[in-house]
Every structure is written in C-alpha cells, then in structure tokens.
N, C-alpha and C positions, 0 to 999 in steps of 0.2 A: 674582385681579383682578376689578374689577367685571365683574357681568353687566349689559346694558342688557336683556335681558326680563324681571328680578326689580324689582317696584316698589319703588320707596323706602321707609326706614320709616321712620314718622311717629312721634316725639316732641316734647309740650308738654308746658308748666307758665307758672307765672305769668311773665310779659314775654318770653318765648322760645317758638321752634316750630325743629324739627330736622327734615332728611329726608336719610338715609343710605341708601349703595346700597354695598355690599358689607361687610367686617369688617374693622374697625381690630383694630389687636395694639399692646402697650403696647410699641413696642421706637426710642427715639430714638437708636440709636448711631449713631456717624461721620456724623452731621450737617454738614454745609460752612457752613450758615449765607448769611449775602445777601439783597438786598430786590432787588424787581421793582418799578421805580418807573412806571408808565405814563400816560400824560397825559390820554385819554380819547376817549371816542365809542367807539371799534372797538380791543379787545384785537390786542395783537400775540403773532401765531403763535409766533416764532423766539424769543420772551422768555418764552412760558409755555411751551417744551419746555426750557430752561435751567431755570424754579424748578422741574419738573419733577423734573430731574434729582436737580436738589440735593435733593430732598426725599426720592428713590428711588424713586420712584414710589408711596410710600404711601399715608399717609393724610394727607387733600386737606382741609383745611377750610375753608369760605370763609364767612365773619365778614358780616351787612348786618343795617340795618334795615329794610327792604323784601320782601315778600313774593313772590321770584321763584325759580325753579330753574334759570334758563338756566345756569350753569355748568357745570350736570349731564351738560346736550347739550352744552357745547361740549369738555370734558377727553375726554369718552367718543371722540369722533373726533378729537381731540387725539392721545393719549397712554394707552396704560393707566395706570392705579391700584389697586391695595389695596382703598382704599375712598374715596368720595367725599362729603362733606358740606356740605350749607347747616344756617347756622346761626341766624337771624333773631334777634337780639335788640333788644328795642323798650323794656323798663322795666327802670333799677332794680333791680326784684325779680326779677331772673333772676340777679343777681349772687355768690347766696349757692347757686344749687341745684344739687347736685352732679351730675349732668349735662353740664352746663354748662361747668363747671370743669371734669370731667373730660377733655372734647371737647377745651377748647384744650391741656390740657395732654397728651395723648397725641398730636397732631397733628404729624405729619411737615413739612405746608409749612400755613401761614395765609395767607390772602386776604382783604383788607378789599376790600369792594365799592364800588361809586360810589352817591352820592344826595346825600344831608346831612350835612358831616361833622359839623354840629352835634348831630345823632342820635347818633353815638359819644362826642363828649363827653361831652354830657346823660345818659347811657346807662351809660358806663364810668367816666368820672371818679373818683378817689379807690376806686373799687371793687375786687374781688377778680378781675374780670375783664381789668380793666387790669393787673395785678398777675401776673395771669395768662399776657397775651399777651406782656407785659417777660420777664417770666421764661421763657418758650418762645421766644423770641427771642438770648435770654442763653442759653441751653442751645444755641441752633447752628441753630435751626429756622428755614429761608428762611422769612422775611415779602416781601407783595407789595401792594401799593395799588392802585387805579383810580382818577382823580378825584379825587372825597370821601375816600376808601381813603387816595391818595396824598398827600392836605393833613395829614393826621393821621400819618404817618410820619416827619416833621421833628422834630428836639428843639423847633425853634418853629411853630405852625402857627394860619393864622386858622382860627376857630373858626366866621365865617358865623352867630354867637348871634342876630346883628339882622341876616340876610340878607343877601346877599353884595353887594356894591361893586364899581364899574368904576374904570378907571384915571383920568377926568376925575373922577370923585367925591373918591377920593383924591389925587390932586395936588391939587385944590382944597386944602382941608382933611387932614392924616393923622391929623387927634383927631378924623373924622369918628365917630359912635357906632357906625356900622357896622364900625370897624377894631379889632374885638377880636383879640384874639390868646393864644394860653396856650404855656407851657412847658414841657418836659416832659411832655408826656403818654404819648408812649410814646420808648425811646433803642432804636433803633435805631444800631450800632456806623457810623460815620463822618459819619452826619447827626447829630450831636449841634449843632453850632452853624449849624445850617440849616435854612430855611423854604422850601418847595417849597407850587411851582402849576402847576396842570394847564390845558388849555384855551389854551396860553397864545398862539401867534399869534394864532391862530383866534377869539379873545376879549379880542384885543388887551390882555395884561394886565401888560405889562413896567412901565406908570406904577406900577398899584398893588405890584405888587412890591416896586418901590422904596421905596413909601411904608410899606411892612411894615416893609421892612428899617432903615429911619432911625427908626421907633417903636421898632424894640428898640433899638440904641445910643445912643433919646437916652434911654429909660427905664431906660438901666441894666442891661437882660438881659444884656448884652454888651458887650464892647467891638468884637468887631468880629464880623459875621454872612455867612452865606454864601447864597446865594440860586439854585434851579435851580426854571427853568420848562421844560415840556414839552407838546411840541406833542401833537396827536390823532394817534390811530395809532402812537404813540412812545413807547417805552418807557428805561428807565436800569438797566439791570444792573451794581448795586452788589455786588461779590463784598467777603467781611470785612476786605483789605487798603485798601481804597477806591479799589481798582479800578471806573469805573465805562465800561460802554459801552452806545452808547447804538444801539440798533434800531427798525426800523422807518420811515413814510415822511415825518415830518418831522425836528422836530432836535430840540438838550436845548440851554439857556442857561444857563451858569454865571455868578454874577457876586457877586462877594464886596463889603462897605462896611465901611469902619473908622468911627471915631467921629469924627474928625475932617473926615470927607468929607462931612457933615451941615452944611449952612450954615444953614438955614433951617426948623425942625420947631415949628413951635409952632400950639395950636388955630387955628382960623378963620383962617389964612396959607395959601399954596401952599406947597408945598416945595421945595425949594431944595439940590442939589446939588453937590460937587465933581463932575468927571469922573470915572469909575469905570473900572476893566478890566471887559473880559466878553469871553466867546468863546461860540459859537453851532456846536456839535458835529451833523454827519448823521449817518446810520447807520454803522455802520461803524467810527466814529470813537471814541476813544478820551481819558476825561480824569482823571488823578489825583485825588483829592479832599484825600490828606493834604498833598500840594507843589501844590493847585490849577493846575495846569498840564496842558497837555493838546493834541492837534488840532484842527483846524475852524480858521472866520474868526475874529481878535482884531476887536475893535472896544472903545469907549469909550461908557459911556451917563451920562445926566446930566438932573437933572429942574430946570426953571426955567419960570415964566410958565405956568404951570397945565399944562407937558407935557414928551415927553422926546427928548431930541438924542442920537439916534445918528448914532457916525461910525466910519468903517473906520478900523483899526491901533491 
C-alpha cells in the first residue's frame, strides 16, 4: 500500500506531467466494472470507498488537465491503495508516449477530474488515449467523473468548446453557438444514450438540459435521449447492470425525451416542450436505467416561454 512519507515520483514528457506514490503491478483480473458519477463542488466519501472497492484497492489513476495533487491527500485518509496516481494531461502530444498509455491501461479504477471538460476533448479526441480509457473501461475497470470528469462520461455530452450556457441562454435559443455537444466520446456500459450535468440545482440547470436533450432528437443522434443531472455533494453509483444509486446530500434527476415531445427546436426560437416524466432520487434511493424506473418524487417538466414548468406526479 502507499506510503504517505515516500514523495511522489515525478514523470514528464511533452503535454503530460505524472506523480505516483507507491507501485502499480500489471494485474486487472475480476474487475466489477461501474462509473462514479458525482455532481461537484465536494467529493462524496461513501461513493469513493464503493469505486474503491471495485477497483480493489489498487491502482488509482486519476486523469485532469489541471495541475493539482489533491487527490493524493484525500484517497490516503480515504482508503488504502496499491498505488496512487495523477495524471495531467494538457496536449495532443502526450497521446502517443508510452507512459502514458501504459498508466491507463494498467489502471485498476480511472478518475476524470473536474475543470474543463473542453480540455479532455481538445486533448483526447480521436486519440490513443481515448482509445485508451474505452478500452480500460471495456475491460471491467471502474471509471468515475467529477463535474467536467462527469459531463464527458455520457455517450452524449456538451463539450463547453465556446464556454458554458445557462438555462435562460438556452431556452432562449438551443442553436445557441454555445450548445455544442459531441457523441461518443467515451461508452461507458448504460449511459450510452445519455447526457449528464453536474452542478445541477445549484446552478439551476434543468432549462438547459432540456435544451441539450431536444438538439439531439431533432439532429438525429437519436431518437430518444436520456438525461441525469446531479446535485453538489452527490454522487450516482452506476454498477454494470444499470443499477444506479444515488449518495450523498443532494439528489440525481432522471428524465428521458422521445422525439416527438420536441415541439418547438429551431435557431433563434425558444423551445418548446411536450410534458416529460422525470423523478428526482435522494440518497439512498435507488433507479433503474435499463427499465428507467426507480424511487424518489415523479414529477413532469416542460419547457415554453423561454423557461420551465415543473409539476408534481
């Protein structure tokens, strides 16, 4: 297990900087697999001793482009591990050096960190590194998200290219230039037809959600999309059945749109709404993904007149 009096050791090369505290071993068997989906501001305790588990306490790697080592301190009085790693990757040209490669692909659990998820795009796209994390991922290996971490975990996720949007910007407008969005970028096993946001009471962002969700049905990604927002301090423990529960002290918002429930998506218009299902899970609680059914309050939401009508049942 890590020592915390052995300092870290320092690995760089071009667009990447590494600092590892103890000795990974190449060994990923009986893997469980599972994503840690959490909403942001403040890590939830009870949701990182679960990918913990699932990863066996190995070897920890945790994926930014930001120059920080707080996770260092926070697993160490967590949880033992193996070994612990940040990984910083910032260009492109870190994509090819083996290093690199090798870190995610011997990695027990992955952690994508919070900032930008545009920086991951930008960064990973199309590359060996994406390529990388799918495939570690597809092997059984718990992935986990924070924030930015957590927007890039969805088969659909905005991408934040031209800065991020509130929910008056996008009701307004959903062909706003700031509502990029990509596909595909990383599949994690049950979000594949789902776009996830972090922040999400707290940054009051159910409007634009919505407006996410009716750009992909009327562009054709889909026919119909699935949509979880989560609060700060809150996390979604997806185990690989699509079992997902949710922890921590606010909630998780499931809410699914077919294509037909789309009235009104076109440039320079507000959006325009059918009523939708949605349910709004606390800790504790408990919601399907494959039969989207689950505990908590049901309620109905629906966007018109540049905002959006919630109502109970």
């Amino acid at each position: 297990m890590t020592d915390p009096d052995v300092t870290p050791e320092l690995h760089a090369g071009p667009g990447f900087r590494s600092w590892t505290r103890g000795t990974p071993v190449d060994d990923r068997s009986n893997r469980p697999g599972g994503a840690m989906l959490e909403g942001g501001a403040e890590d939830v305790a009870t949701a990182w001793r679960w990918f913990l588990e699932r990863a066996g306490h190995g070897d920890i790697v945790v994926l930014r482009a930001t120059p920080d080592e707080g996770y260092d301190e926070w697993i160490r009085e967590l949880e033992p591990v193996r070994s612990f790693q940040t990984l910083q990757l910032t260009d492109r040209a870190a994509a090819d050096d083996p290093f690199v490669l090798r870190s995610i692909e011997h990695a027990d659990g992955l952690f994508i960190a919070g900032g930008d998820q545009f920086d991951y795009v930008r960064a990973w796209a199309g590359t060996a590194i994406q390529r990388g994390v799918d495939a570690a991922i597809h092997a059984g290996v718990p992935v986990g998200g924070i924030s930015a971490g957590l927007a890039v975990l969805g088969g659909f996720a905005f991408t934040a290219e031209r800065d991020t949007i509130t929910s008056a910007e996008a009701l307004a407008d959903p062909f706003d230039d700031r509502v990029r969005l990509a596909r595909g970028f990383l599949t994690v096993p049950a979000l594949e037809a789902t776009i996830t946001d972090s922040h999400f009471s707290e940054r009051e962002r159910l409007g634009r959600l919505l407006a996410f969700m009716a750009r992909i049905v009327v562009d054709r990604w889909a026919s119909h999309v699935r949509g979880i927002g989560i609060d700060e301090e809150t996390a979604v423990l997806v185990a690989p059945d699509g079992t997902a529960t949710v922890e921590g002290a606010g909630a998780a918002w499931f809410l699914r749109m077919h294509a037909d429930d789309v009235l009104t998506c076109v440039p320079r218009e507000p959006l325009v709404t059918q009523r939708i299902r949605a349910r709004r899970v606390r800790s504790r609680g408990v919601f399907d993904l494959p039969s989207w059914a689950g505990t908590g309050q049901p309620f109905t939401v629906s966007a018109a007149d540049r905002s959006v009508c919630v109502q109970a049942g």
